[in-house]
VOFIFI-784991 format. One line per field, with one value per residue (C-alpha): x, y, z; residue in three letters. Coordinates in nm, 3 decimals. Example, Ala and Ser with C-alpha at 12.3 -4.5 7.8 and 13.67 -1.06 7.14 Angstrom:
// residues 2
X	[1.230/1.367]
Y	[-0.450/-0.106]
Z	[0.780/0.714]
code	[ALA/SER]
This chain:
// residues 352
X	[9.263/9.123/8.906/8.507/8.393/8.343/8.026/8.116/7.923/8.077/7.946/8.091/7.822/7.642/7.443/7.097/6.690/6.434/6.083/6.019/6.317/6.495/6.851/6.954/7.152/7.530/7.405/7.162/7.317/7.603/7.339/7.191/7.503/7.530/7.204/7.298/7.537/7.409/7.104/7.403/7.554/7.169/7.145/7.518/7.684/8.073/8.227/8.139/8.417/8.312/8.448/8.680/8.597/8.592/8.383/7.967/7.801/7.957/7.926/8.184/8.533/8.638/8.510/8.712/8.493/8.161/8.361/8.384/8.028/7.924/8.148/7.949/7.643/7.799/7.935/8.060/8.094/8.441/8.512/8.707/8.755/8.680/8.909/9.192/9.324/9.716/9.866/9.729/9.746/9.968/10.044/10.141/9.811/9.628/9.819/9.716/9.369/9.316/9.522/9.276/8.937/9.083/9.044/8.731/8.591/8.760/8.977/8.760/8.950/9.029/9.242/9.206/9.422/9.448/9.546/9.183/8.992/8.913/9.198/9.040/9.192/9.563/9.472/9.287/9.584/9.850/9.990/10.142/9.916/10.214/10.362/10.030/10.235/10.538/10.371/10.191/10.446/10.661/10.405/10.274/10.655/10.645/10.272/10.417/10.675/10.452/10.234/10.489/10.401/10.814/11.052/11.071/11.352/11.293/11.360/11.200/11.250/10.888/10.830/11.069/11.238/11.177/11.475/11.407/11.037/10.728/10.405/10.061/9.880/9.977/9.714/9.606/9.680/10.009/9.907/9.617/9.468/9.503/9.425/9.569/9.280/9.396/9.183/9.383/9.715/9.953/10.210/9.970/9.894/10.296/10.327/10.042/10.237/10.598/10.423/10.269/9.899/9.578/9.502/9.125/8.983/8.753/8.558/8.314/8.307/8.318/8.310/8.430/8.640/8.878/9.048/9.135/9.511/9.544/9.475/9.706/9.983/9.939/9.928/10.252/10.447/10.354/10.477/10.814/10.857/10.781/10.474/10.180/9.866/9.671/9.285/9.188/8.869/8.640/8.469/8.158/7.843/7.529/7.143/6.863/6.463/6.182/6.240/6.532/6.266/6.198/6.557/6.676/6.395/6.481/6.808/6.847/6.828/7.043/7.319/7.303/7.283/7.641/7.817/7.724/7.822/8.141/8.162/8.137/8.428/8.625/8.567/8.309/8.008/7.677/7.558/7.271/7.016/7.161/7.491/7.322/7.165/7.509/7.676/7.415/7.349/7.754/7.908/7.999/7.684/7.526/7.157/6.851/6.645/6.796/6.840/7.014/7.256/7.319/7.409/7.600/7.845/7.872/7.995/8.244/8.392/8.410/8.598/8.830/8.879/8.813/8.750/8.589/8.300/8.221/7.874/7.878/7.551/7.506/7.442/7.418/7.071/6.949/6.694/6.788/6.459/6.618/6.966/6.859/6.648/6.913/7.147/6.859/6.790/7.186/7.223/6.897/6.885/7.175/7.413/7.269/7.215/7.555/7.680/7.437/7.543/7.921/7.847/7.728/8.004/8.268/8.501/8.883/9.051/9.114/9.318/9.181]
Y	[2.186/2.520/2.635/2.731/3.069/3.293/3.530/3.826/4.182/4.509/4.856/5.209/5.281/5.512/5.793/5.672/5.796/5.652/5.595/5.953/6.051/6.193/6.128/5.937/6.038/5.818/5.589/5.456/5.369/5.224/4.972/4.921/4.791/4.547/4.458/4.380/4.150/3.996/3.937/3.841/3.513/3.406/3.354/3.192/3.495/3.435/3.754/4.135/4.407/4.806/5.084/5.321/5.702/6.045/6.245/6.364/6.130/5.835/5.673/5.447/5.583/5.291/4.963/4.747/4.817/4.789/4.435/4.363/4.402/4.197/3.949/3.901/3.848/3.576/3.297/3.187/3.508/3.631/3.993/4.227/4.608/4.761/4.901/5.011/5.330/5.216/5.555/5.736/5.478/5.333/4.964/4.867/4.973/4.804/4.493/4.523/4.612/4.332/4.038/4.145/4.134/3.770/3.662/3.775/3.653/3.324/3.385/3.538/3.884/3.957/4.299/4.451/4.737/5.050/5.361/5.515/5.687/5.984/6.187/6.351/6.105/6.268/6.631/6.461/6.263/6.505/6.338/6.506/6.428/6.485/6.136/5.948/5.639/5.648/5.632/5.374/5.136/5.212/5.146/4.844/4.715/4.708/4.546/4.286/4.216/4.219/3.967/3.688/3.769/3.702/3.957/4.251/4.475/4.730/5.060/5.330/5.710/5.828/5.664/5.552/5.198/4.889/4.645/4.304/4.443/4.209/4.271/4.131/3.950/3.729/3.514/3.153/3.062/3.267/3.467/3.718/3.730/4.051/4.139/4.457/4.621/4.804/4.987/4.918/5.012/4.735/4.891/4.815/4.455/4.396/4.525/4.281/4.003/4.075/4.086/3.751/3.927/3.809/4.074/4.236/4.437/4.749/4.766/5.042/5.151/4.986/4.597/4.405/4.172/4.485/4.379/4.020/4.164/4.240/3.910/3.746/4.008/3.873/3.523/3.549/3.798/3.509/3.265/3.434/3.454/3.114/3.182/2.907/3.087/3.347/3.382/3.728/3.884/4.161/4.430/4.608/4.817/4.622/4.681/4.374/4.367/4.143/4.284/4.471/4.757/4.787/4.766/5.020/5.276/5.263/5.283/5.551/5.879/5.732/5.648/5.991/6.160/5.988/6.005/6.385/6.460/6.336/6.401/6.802/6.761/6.555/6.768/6.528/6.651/6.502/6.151/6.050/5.789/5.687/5.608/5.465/5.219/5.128/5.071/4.852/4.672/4.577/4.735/4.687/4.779/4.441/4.563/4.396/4.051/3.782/3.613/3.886/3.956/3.625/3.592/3.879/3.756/3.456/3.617/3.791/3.484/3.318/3.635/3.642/3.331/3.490/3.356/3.604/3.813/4.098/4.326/4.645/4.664/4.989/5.311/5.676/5.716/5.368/5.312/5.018/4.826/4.809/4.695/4.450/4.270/4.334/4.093/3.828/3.856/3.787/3.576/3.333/3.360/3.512/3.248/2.928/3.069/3.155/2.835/2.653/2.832/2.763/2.395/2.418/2.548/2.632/2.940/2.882/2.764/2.951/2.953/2.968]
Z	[30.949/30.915/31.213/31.160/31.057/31.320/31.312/31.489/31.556/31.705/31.747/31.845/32.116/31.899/32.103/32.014/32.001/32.212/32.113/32.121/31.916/32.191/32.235/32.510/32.768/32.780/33.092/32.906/32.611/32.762/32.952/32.640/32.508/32.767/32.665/32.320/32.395/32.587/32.300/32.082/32.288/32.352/31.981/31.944/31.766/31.857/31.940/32.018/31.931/32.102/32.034/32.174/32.085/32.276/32.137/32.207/31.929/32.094/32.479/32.518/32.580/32.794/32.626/32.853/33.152/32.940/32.850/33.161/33.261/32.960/33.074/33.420/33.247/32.940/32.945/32.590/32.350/32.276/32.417/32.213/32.102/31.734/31.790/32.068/32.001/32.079/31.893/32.230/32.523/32.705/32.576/32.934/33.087/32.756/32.823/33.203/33.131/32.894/33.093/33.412/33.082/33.001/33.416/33.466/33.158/33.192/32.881/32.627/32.564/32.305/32.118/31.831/31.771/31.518/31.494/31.506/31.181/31.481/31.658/31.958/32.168/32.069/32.225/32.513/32.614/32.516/32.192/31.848/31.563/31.354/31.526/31.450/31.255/31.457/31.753/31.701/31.508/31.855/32.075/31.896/31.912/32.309/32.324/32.104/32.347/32.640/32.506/32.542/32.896/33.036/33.089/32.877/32.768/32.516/32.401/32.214/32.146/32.216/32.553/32.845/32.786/33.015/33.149/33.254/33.378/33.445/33.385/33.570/33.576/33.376/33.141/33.196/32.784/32.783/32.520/32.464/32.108/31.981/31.628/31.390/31.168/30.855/30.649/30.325/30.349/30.172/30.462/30.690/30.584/30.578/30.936/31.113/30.906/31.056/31.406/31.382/31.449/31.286/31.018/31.028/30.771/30.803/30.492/30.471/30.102/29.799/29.688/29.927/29.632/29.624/29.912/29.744/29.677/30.057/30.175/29.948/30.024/30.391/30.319/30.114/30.354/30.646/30.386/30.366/30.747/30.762/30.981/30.952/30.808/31.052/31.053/30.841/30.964/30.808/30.960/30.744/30.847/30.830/30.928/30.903/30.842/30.761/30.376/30.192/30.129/30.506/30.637/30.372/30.474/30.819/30.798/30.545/30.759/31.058/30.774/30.591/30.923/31.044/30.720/30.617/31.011/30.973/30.642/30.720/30.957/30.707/30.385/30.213/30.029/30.111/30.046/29.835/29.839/29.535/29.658/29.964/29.720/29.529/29.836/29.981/29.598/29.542/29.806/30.167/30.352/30.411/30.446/30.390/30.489/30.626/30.281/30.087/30.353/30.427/30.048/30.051/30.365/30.205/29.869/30.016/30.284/29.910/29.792/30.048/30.251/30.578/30.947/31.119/30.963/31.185/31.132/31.251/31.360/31.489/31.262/31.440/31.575/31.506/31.821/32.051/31.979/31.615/31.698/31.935/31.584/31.367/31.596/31.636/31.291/31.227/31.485/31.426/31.059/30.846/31.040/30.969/30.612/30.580/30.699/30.463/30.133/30.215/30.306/29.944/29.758/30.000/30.040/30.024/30.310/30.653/30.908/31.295]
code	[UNK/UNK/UNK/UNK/UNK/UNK/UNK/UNK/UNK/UNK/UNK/UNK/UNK/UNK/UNK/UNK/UNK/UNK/UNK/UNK/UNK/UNK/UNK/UNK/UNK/UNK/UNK/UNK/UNK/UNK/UNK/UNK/UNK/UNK/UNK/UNK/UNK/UNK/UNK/UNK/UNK/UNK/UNK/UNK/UNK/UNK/UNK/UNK/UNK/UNK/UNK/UNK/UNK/UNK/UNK/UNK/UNK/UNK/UNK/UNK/UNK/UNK/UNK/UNK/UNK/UNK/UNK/UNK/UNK/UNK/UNK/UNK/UNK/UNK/UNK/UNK/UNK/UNK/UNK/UNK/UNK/UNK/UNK/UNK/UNK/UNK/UNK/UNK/UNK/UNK/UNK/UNK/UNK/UNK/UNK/UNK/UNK/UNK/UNK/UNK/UNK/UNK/UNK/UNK/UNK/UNK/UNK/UNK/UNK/UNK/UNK/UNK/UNK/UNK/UNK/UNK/UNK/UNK/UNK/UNK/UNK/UNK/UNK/UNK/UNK/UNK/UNK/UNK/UNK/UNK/UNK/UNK/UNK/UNK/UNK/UNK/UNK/UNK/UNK/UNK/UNK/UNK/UNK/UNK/UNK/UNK/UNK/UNK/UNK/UNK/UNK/UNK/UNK/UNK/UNK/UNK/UNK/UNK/UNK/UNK/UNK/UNK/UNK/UNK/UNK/UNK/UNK/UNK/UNK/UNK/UNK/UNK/UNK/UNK/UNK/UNK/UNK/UNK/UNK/UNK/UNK/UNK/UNK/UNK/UNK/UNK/UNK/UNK/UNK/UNK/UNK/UNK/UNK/UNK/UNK/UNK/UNK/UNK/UNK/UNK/UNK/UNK/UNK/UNK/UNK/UNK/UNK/UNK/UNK/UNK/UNK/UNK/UNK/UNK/UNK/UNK/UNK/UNK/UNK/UNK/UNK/UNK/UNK/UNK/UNK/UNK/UNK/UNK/UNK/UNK/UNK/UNK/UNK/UNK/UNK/UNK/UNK/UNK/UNK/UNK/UNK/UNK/UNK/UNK/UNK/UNK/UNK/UNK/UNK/UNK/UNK/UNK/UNK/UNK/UNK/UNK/UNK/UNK/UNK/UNK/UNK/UNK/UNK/UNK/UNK/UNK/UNK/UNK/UNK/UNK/UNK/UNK/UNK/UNK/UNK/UNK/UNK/UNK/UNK/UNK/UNK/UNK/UNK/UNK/UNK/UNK/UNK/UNK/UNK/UNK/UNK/UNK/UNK/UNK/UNK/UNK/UNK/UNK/UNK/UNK/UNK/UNK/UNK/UNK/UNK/UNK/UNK/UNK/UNK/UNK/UNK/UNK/UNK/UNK/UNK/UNK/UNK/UNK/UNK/UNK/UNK/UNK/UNK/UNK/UNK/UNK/UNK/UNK/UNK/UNK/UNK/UNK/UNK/UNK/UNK/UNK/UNK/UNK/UNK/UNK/UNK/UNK/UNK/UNK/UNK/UNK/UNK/UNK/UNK/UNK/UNK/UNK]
């Protein structure tokens, strides 16, 4: 029996404006994260994935310890990463980190790993960019081995071996959940199949229905290791209002800000408010009321059979006053809309 769909949010600690525009200093927004999540389990959203990024337009460079701060002041709501960047840690010290995460939150850690779509963590911590995929299919070879939590022997070529070592603490389940995201690379999908993982998806651009091939290229490489199904989340940007009009207007200039930022580091030309539109309209920036988004999630669970529907909830500059009613707008109305429409006509099975 397939589990219920998980509504998830996570954000990248975005460097934010207060009420006077100013931009906050990293304290701040860090606390303000807390804060957020804290908003999020009071109005029963399941899970919150942060960030992991080194770089001035973001705060949070070590989410586990903003995790674990969240985790004194919850109870229920899962605690996870969006995503860790394995490529340039150490999966030892993740494994530690996140065993010691699962304790204190009385077992709600959670992983999700990737290789990172920024790369100023490779120069930071001394790593070749030119070994960005073999570092981390080796490194996310030994993490898989640690999670069985016994003994572990292994050996690489990038990174000293282990024989017969232990690692601790160890996990009251056994068995962290960690999840791979891919950003749509059929390689990519293959890989989180052949190591058992749950697969999440990071769509940010273009219909979300695109990615139908991917989750039936993981379904059927599980089906040929003879591994029972594993939950497939998604992971899109996302920004709520009293009215589509008022949530596009406000978050317009945050959204052009980020992408042409990035976008002049990465080669891209400027967005337009055009595109902006098309991409909110039919693609994967689920913005507006409560009733269109909710219609829109529940589109795409239909689409793709998912379990987990993550909204990234923060966008560049967005103020904290508006992040804080985007998740009790998700939380308190796009939810039980969601779960209304699919009660309705339901999406294809999933697996928990």
């Amino acid at each position: 029996m397939s589990e219920p769909l998980e509504f998830a949010i996570d954000t990248f600690g975005d460097v934010t404006v207060g009420a006077d525009g100013t931009r906050l200093p990293y304290p701040q927004v860090i606390r303000n994260v807390v804060e957020e999540a804290v908003v999020a389990e009071s109005v029963g959203i399941d899970a919150i994935g942060i960030g992991e990024h080194h770089r001035d337009d973001f705060a949070v460079s070590a989410p586990e310890i903003v995790l674990a701060a969240i985790a004194g002041r919850t109870e229920r709501i899962r605690l996870g990463t969006a995503v860790t960047v394995l490529s340039s840690d150490d999966p030892v010290r993740v494994f530690e980190r996140f065993a010691t995460l699962d304790a204190v939150s009385r077992g709600r850690a959670e992983i999700i790993l990737g290789r990172g779509s920024f790369t100023e963590s490779f120069p930071l911590f001394g790593y070749d960019l030119a070994q960005y995929e073999e570092l981390f299919e080796e490194k996310l070879d030994l993490l898989s081995h640690l999670l069985d939590e016994g003994p572990v022997t292994w050996q690489g070529r990038l990174r000293p071996g282990l024989k017969d070592q232990q690692v601790y603490p160890k996990t009251e389940s056994g068995r962290l959940r960690t999840w791979i995201g891919v950003g749509g690379s059929p390689q990519s999908v293959v890989r989180a199949a052949s190591y058992r993982m749950p697969l999440m998806l990071a769509i940010i651009g273009g219909a979300p229905e695109r990615f139908a091939p991917y989750v039936e290229l993981y379904h059927r490489a599980l089906d040929q290791l003879g591994v029972e199904r594993l939950p497939v989340g998604v992971h899109s940007p996302g920004y709520l209002a009293e009215t589509d009009q008022q949530a596009r207007d406000e978050l317009w200039p945050h959204y052009r800000a980020t992408h042409d930022r990035i976008g002049r580091e990465r080669g891209w030309g400027p967005t337009t408010r055009a595109r902006f539109e098309a991409e909110a309209d039919e693609g994967a920036l689920y913005v507006g009321s409560p009733e269109t988004v909710a219609q829109k999630i529940a589109k795409t669970v239909r689409a793709l059979g998912v379990a987990r529907f993550t909204l990234k909830y923060s966008s560049g500059t967005l103020p904290h006053d508006n992040l804080v009613n985007t998740i009790r707008l998700y939380g308190e109305e796009v939810v039980p809309r969601v779960r209304r429409s699919l009660a309705e006509t339901p999406a294809p099975a999933t697996a928990g």
